[in-house]
Backbone as numpy.savetxt, mean C-alpha at the origin, in Angstrom:
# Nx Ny Nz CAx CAy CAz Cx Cy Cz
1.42 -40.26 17.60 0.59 -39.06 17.60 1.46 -37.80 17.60
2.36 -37.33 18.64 3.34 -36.42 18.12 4.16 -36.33 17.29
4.19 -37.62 16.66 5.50 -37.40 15.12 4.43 -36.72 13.92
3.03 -37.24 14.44 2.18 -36.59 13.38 1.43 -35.25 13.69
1.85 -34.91 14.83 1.48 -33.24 15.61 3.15 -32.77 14.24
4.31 -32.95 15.31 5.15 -32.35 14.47 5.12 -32.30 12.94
4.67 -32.92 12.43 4.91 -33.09 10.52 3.50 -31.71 10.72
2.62 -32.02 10.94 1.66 -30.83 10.81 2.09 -29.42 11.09
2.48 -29.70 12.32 3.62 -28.06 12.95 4.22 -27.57 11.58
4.90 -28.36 10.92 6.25 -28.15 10.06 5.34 -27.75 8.73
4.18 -28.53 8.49 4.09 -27.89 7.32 3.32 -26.56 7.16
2.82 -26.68 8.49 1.81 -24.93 8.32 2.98 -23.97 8.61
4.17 -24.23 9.33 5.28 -23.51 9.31 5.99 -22.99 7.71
5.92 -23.58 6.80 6.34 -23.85 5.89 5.74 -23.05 4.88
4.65 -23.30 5.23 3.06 -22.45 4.15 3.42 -21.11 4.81
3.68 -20.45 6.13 3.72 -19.47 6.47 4.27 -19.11 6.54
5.61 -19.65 6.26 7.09 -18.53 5.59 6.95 -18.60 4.02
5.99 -19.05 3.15 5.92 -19.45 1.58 5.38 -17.88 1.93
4.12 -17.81 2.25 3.17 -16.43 2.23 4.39 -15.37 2.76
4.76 -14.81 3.57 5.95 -14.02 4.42 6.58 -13.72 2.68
7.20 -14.74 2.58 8.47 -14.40 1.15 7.63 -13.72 0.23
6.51 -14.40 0.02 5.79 -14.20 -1.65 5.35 -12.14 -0.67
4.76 -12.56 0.14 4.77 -10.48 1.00 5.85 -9.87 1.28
7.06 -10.21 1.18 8.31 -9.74 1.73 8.48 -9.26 -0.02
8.72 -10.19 -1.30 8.83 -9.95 -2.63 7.71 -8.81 -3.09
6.50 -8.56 -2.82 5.81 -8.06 -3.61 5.82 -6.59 -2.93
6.26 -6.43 -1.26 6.56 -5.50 -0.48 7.78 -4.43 -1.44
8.85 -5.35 -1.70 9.41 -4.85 -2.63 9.53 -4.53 -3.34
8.96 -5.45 -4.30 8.51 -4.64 -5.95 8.04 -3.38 -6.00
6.97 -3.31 -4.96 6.61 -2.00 -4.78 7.42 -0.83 -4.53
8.35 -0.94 -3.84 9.32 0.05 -2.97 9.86 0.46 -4.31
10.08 -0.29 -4.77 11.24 -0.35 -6.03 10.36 0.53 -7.29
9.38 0.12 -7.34 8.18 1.13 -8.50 8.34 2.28 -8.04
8.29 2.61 -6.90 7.76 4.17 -6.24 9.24 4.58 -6.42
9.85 4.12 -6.11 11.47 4.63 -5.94 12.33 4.68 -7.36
11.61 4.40 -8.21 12.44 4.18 -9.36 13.99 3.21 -8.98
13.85 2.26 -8.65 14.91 1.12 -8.46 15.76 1.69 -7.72
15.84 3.09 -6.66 16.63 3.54 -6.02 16.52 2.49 -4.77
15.63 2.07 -4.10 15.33 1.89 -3.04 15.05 0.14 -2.98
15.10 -0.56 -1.73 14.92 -1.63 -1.47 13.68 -1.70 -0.82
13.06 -2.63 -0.38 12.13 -3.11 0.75 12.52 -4.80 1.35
12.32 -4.54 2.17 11.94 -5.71 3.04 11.59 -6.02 3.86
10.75 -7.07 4.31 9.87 -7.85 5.60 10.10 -8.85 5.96
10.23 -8.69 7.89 11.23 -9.40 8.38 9.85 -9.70 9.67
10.11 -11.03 9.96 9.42 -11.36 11.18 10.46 -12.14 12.39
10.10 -10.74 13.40 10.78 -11.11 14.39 9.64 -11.43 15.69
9.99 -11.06 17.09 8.88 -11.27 17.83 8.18 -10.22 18.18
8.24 -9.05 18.02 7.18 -7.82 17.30 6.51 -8.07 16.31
6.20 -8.95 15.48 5.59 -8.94 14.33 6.13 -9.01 12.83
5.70 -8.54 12.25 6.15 -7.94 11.08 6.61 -7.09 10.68
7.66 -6.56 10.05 8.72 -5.47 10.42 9.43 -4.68 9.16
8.43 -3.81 8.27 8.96 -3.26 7.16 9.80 -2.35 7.01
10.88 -2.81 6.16 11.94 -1.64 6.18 12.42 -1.24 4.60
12.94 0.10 4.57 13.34 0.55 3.25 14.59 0.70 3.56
15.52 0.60 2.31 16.81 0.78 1.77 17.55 1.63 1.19
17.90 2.86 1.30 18.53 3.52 -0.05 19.56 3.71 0.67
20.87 2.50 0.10 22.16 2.98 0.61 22.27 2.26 1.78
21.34 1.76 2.35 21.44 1.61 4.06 19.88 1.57 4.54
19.86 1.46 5.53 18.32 2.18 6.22 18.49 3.41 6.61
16.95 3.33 5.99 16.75 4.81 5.93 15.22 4.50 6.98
15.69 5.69 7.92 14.22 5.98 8.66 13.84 7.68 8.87
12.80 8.00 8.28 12.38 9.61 8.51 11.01 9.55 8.23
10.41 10.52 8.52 9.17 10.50 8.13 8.68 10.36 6.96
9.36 10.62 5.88 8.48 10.18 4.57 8.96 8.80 4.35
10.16 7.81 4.69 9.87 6.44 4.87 9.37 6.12 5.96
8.84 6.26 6.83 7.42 5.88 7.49 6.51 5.93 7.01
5.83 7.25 6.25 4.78 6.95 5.61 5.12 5.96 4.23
5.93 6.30 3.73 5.98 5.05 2.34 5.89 3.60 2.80
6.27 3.32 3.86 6.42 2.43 4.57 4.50 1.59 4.80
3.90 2.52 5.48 2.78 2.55 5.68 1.93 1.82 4.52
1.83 2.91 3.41 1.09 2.84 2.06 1.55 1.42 1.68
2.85 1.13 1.12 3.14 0.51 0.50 3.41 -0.96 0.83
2.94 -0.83 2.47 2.92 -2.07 3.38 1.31 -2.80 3.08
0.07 -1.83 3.09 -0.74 -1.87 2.65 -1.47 -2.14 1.40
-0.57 -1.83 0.45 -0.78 -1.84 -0.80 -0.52 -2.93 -1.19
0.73 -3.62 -0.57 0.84 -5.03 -0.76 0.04 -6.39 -0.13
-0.66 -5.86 0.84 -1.67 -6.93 1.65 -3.01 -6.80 0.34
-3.27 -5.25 0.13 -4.94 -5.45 -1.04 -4.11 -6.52 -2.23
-3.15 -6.04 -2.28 -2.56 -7.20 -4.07 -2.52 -8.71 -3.70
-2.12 -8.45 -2.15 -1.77 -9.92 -1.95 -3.29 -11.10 -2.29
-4.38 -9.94 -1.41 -5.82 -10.25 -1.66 -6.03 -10.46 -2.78
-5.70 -9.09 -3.92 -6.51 -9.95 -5.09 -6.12 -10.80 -5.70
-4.75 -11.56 -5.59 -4.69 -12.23 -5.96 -4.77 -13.55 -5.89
-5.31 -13.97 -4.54 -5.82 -15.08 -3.68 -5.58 -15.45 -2.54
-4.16 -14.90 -2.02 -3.30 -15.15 -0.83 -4.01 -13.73 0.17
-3.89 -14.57 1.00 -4.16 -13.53 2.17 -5.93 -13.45 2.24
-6.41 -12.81 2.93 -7.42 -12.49 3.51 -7.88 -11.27 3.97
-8.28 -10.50 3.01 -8.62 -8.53 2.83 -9.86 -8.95 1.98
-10.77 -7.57 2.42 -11.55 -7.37 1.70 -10.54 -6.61 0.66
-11.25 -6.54 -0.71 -10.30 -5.91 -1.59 -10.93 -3.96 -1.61
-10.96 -3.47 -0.22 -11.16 -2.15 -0.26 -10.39 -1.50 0.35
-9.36 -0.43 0.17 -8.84 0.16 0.67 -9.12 1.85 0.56
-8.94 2.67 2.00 -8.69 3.91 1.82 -7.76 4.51 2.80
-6.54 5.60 2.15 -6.14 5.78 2.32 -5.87 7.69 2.96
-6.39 8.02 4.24 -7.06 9.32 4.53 -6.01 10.05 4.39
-5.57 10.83 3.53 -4.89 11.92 3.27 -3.71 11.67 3.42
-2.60 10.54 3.46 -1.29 10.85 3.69 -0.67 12.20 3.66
-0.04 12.23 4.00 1.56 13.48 3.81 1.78 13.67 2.98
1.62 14.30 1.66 1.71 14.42 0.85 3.58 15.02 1.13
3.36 15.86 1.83 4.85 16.95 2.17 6.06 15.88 2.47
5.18 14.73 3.42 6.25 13.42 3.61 6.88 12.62 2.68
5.85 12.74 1.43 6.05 12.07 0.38 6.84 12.35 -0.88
6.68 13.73 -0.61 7.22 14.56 -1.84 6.20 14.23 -2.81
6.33 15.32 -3.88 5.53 15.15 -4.54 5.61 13.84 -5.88
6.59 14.13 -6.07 7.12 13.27 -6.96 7.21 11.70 -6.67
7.09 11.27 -5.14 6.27 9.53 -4.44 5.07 10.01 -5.03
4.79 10.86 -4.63 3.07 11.06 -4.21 2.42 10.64 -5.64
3.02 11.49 -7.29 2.04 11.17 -8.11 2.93 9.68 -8.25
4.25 8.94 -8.32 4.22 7.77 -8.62 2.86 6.56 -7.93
2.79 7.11 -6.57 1.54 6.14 -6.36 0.53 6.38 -6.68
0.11 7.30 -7.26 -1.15 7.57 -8.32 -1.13 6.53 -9.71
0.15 6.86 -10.03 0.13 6.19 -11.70 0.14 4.69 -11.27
0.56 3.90 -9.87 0.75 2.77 -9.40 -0.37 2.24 -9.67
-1.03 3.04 -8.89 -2.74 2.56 -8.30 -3.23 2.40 -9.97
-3.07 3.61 -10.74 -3.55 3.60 -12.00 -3.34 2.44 -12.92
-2.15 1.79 -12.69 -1.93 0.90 -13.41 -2.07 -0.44 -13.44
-2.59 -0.89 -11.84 -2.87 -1.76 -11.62 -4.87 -1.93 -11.86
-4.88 -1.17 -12.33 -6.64 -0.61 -12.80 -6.83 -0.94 -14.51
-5.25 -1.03 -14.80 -5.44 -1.60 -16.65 -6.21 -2.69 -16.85
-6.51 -3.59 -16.36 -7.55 -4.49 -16.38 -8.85 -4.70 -15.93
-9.17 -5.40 -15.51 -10.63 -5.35 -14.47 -10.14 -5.07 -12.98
-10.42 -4.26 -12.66 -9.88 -4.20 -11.00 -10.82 -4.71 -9.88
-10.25 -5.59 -8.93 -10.85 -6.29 -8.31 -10.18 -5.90 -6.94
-10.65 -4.52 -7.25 -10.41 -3.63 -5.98 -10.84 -2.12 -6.09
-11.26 -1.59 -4.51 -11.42 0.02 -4.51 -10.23 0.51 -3.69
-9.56 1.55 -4.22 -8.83 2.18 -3.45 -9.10 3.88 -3.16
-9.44 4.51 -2.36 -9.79 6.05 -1.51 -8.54 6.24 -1.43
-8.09 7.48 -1.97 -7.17 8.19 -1.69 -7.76 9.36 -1.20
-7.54 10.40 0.04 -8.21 11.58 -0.03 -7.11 12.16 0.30
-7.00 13.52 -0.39 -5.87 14.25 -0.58 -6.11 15.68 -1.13
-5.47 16.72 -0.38 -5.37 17.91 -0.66 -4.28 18.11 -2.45
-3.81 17.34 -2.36 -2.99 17.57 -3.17 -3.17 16.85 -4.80
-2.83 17.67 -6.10 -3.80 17.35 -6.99 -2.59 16.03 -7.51
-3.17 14.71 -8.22 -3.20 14.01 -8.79 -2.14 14.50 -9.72
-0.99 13.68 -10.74 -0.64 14.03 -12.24 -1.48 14.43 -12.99
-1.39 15.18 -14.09 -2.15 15.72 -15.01 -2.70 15.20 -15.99
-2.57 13.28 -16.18 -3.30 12.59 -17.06 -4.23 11.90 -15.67
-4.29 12.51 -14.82 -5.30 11.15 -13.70 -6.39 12.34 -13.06
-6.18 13.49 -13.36 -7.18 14.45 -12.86 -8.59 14.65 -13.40
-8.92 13.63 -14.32 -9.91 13.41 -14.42 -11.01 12.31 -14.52
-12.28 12.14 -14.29 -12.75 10.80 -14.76 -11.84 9.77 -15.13
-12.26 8.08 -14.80 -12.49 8.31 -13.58 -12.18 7.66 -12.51
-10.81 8.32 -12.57 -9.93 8.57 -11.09 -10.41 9.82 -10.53
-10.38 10.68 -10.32 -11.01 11.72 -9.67 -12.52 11.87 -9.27
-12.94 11.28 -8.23 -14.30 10.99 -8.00 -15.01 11.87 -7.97
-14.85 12.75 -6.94 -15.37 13.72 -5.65 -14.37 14.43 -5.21
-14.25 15.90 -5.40 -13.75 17.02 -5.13 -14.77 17.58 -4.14
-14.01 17.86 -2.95 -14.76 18.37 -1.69 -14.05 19.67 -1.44
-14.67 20.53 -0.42 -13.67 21.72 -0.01 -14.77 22.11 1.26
-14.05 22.85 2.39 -14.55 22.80 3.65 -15.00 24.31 3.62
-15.10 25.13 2.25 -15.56 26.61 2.49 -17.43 26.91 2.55
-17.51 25.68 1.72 -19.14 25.81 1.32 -19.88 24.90 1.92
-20.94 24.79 2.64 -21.63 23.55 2.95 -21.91 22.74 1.82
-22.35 23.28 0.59 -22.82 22.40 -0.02 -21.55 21.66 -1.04
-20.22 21.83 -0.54 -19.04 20.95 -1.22 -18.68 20.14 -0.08
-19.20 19.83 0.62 -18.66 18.97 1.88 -19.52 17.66 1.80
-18.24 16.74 2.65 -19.10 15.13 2.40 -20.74 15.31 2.72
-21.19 14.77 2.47 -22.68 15.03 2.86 -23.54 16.47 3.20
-23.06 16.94 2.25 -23.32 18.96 2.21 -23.32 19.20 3.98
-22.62 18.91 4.73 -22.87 19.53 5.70 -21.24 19.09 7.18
-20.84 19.65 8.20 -20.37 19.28 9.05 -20.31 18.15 9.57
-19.04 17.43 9.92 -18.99 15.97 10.56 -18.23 16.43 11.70
């Protein structure tokens, strides 16, 4: 009975470093899109959890790799979803990042990201809400949903105060 506890141990162990790698790889790919191949990613499980880190040169930690960190940690759990692994609804939103953290130049690469993973049937929603405007081929229909502004009642989520 425990040689057949252990073989079970070992193989869900096994399945769950398969998933880890295949999220640790796609963690990356990503880093690497946004970064134009400047940058690394990787995911490491220690006894905190799960543990994403970026690369340029070294580690790098500041606030705009924290937030890239964030997004792109995320971004890889909805992909992981649609593509069968893992367990997400395939909806994501993302409330206003840092744009300032991001620079602008992250900021529209994860626009054209999101955009491009939309070339097919997308079997996903992603909310971005953001002060800050989109590239100039995504500013319209329909990526650009809903333009809000907090001067008028009647441009606010639900014409009115939350």
């Amino acid at each position: 009975q425990a040689v057949i506890w252990k073989e079970q141990l070992e193989t869900v162990r096994k399945q769950m470093e398969e998933k880890r790698l295949r999220f640790a790889r796609r963690f990356d790919q990503l880093v690497r899109i946004l970064s134009n191949e400047v940058c690394t990613g990787e995911i490491r499980l220690d006894g905190r959890g799960l543990q994403a880190q970026i690369y340029a040169g070294g580690e790098r930690s500041s606030v705009a790799m924290e937030s890239l960190k964030v997004i792109l940690f995320d971004l890889a759990a909805m992909i992981g979803a649609m593509e069968g692994f893992g367990v997400l609804p395939a909806f994501f939103v993302h409330d206003s990042p840092r744009e300032a953290d991001l620079s602008v130049h992250l900021y529209h690469q994860l626009f054209r990201l999101m955009a491009s993973l939309e070339e097919e049937e997308p079997a996903f929603q992603y909310i971005l809400t953001t002060p800050t405007a989109p590239p100039p081929e995504l500013q319209g229909a329909p990526w650009v949903v809903l333009q809000l502004s907090g001067s008028h009642a009647e441009d606010r989520l639900f014409c009115r105060d939350l």
